[in-house]
C-alpha positions in Angstrom: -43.8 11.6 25.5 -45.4 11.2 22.1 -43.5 14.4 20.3 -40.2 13.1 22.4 -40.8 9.7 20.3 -41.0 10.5 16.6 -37.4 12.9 17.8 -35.5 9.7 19.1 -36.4 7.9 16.2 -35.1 10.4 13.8 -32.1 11.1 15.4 -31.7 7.0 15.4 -32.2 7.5 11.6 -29.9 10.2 10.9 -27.1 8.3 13.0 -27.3 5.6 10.9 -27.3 7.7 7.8 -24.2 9.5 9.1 -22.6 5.9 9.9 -23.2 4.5 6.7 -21.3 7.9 5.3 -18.5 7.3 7.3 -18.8 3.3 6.6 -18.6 4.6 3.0 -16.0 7.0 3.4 -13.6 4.5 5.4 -14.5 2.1 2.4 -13.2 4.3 0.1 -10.2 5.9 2.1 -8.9 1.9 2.3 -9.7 1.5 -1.5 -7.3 4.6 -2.0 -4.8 3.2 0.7 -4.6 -0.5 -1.0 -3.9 1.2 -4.1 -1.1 3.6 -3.1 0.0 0.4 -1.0 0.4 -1.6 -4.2 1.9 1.5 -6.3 4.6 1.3 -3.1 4.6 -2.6 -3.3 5.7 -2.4 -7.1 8.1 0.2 -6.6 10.0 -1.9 -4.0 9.7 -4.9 -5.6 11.4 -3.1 -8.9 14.2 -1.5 -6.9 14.9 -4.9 -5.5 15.2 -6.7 -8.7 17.5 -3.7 -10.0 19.7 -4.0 -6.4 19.7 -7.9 -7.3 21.1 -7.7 -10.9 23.1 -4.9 -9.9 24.8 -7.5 -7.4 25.2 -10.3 -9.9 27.0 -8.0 -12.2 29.6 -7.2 -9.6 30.1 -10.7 -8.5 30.7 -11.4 -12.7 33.3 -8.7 -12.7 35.2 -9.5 -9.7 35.2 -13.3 -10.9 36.5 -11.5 -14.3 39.0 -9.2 -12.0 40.6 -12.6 -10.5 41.0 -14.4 -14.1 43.1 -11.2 -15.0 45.5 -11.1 -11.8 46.2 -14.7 -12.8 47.1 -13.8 -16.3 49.3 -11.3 -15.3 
């Protein structure tokens, strides 16, 4: 029962060695993950502002469209 005791323990320490690893490696996969989350973040918020001023600038030329039917 003694040698069985020392055994438990040290598997009880190794499990916890190998938790904090994949503690750590969780920690950093979700480091990577909120930064490639932000790089996507950016690039949607860009594309929106583009898609945004792209629409402005056709509402300015069909307002500039129906000033020049009336001329004519």
């Amino acid at each position: 029962m003694l040698s069985s005791l020392p055994y438990t323990s040290y598997t009880v320490t190794k499990t916890a060695s190998t938790n904090d690893i994949t503690q750590a490696t969780v920690i950093i996969a979700f480091k990577r993950n909120f930064t490639q989350i932000r790089k996507l973040q950016n690039i949607i918020n860009t594309k929106e502002h583009i898609i945004k001023e792209q629409r402005l600038q056709i509402k300015r030329i069909q307002a500039q469209n129906r000033r020049l039917k009336r001329n004519y």
